[in-house]
N, C-alpha and C positions, 0 to 999 in steps of 0.2 A: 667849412669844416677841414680842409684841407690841412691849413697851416697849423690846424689844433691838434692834430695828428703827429706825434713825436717821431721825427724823421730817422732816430735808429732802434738797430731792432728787428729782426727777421719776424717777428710778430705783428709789428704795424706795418713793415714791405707792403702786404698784400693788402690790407685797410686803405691804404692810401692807394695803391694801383686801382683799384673798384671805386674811387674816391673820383680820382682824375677819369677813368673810366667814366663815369656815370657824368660828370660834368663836360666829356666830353659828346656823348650822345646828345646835351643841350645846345651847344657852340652847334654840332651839325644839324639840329633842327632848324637854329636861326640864322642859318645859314653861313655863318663865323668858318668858316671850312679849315685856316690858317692855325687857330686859335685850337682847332679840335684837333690836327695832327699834333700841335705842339702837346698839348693834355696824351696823348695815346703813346708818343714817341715816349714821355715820362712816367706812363703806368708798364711800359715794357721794358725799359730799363730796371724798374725795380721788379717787374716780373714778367720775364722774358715770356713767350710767347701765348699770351694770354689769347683767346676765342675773341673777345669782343673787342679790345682798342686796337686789334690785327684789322676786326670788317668796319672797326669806324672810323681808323685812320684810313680804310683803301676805297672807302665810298669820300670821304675826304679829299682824298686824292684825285679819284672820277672828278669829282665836280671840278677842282681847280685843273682839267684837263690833265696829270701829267701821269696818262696811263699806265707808263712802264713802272712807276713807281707803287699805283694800285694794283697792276697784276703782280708784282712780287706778294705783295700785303695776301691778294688771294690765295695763291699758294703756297703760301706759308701755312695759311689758316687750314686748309685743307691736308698737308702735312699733321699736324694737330688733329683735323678730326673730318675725318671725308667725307663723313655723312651731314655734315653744312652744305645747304644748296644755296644759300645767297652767296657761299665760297665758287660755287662751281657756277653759279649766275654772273658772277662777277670777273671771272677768268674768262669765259667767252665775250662778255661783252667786251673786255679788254682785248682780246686778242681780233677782234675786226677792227676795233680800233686802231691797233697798231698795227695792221695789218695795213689797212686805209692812210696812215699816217706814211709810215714806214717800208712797208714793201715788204715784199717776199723773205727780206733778211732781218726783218723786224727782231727774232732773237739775236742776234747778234749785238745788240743795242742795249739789252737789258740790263739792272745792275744784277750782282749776282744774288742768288735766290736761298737763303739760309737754309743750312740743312736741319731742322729738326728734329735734338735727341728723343728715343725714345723714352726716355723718364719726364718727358715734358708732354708725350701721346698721352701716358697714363696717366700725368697727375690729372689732363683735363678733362678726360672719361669720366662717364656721370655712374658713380657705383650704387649696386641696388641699396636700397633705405633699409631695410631690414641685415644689411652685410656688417660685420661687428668691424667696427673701426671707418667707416665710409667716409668717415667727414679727416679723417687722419690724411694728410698726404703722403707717400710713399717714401722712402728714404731716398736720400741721393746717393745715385751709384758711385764707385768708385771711376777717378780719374780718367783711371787707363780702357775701364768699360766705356766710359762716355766719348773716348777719343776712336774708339773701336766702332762705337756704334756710329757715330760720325761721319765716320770713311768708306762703314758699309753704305749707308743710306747715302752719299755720295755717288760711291760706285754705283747703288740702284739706279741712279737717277742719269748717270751717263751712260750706262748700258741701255735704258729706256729710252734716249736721244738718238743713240748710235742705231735702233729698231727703228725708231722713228725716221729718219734716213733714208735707213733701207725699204721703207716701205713706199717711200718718194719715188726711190728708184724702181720699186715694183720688183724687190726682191724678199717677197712673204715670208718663203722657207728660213732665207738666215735671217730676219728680224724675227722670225717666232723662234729663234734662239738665243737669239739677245734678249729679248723679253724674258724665256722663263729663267734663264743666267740672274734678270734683275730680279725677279718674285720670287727666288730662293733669299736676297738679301731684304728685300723690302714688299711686303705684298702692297700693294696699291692698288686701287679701282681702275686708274686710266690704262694702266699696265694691261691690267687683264683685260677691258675691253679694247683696248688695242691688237694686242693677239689675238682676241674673239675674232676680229676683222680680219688679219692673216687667214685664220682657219677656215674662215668662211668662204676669202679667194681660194685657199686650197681646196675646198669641199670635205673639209675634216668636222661634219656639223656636232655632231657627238659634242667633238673637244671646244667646239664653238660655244655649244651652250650650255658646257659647265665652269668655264671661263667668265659667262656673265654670270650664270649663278653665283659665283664667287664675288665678283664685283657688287654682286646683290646684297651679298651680306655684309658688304663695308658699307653702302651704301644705297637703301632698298628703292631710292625715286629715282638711281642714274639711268638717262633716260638713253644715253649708249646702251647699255645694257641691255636694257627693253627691248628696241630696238630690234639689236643686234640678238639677242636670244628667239626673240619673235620669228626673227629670219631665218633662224637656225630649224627651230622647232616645225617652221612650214615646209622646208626642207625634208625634217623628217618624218614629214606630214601629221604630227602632233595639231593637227588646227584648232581644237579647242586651247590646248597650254597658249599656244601663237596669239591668238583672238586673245586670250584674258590675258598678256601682257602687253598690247599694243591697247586695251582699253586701261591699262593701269597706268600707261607712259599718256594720255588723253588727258587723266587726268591732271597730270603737271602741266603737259602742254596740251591745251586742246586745238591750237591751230596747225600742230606739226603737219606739214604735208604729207612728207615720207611717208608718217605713221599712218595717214587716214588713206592715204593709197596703198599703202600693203593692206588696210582693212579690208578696202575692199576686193582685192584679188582673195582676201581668205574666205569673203563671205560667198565668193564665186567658187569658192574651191568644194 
């Protein structure tokens, strides 16, 4: 079908990207891995940061070993839409890997990580069925917005490094400034439950667990979040809230250790 598909034309762009899409989910069942980045690399080109040739060009990648290149793919994909867990499943498993491969300086290795515009969040947000226009994609912003919003979600994301840093160094107080600096430009899950963990070394639980609540509503299975809200709320000795989110983060994971040991300190409590 592919080549039947009249190559110009912003009408058939997307026919043909879901085209190579779909023939590449086949290439990586049969294990073709080579074959299936090639298919994704070319449904992204004609439509850049699509949800599905992002997770099957970067499982693509996993298999042919060349991690650094599937953890970009994952958090691209999660730029796009954070509430994908094979996105956030797929980031950790890369980062032991390159951690294992690579060393402690493993970022510094990486290629660089595209920043995705926000007219590219929206268009792949799933609108309700009942919303007039739903299936419409949203216009393209002008130039100067797209170059704007660019360098903001840029800066997010080096303000969120530079917290990240600082929390190596075991300096809480200025990364939970860097932090809320970046979630004025970019709210982000990792963002926020990374600050959750600041406030948690500070003993600031309040601000801890409305930080993952936050992170909850970008993303309701992060299991950071859980976690870390759980810890919060025992803290402020909320034990019922605590308990029904460490059996909600069970359900994702049910071997997490952490999780089933603070269980049962709550069921002692």
């Amino acid at each position: 079908a592919v080549p039947l598909v009249p190559r110009a034309g912003d009408a058939t762009a997307e026919e043909r990207s879901v085209l190579l899409a779909n023939r590449a989910a086949c290439h990586l069942k049969d294990g073709a891995c080579s074959l299936c980045v090639a298919d994704c690399t070319s449904a992204l080109e004609l439509v850049p940061f699509g949800i599905k040739p992002l997770l099957r060009r970067a499982a693509a990648y996993e298999a042919l070993e060349r991690y650094s290149l599937a953890y970009v793919d994952y958090k691209t994909a999660l730029q796009v839409d954070c509430s994908v867990q094979a996105a956030h499943d797929g980031v950790n498993r890369m980062t032991k890997a390159l951690l294992e491969k690579d060393g402690v300086n493993w970022r510094q290795k990486l290629p660089p990580i595209p920043t995705v515009p926000i007219s590219a969040q929206t268009r792949w947000s799933i609108p309700s069925a009942q919303a007039p226009g739903a299936n419409t994609p949203p216009a393209t912003a002008p130039q100067g917005e797209r170059d704007q919003t660019a360098a903001g979600m840029e800066r997010a994301r080096m303000l969120k490094e530079e917290g990240n840093e600082l929390v190596k160094k075991g300096n809480h107080k200025k990364a939970v400034e860097k932090y809320t600096e970046s979630l004025k430009l970019n709210k982000e899950c990792a963002t926020y439950t990374n600050r959750a963990l600041c406030y948690l070394t500070l003993k600031q639980y309040k601000e801890a667990a409305q930080d993952c609540t936050e992170a909850l509503k970008l993303d309701p299975k992060n299991v950071k979040a859980l976690y870390r809200r759980a810890q919060a709320l025992k803290e402020l000795k909320d034990y019922k809230s605590s308990i029904a989110d460490i059996k909600s983060l069970l359900k994702t994971e049910p071997k997490n250790t952490a999780a089933l040991r603070l269980l049962q300190e709550l069921n002692r409590a």
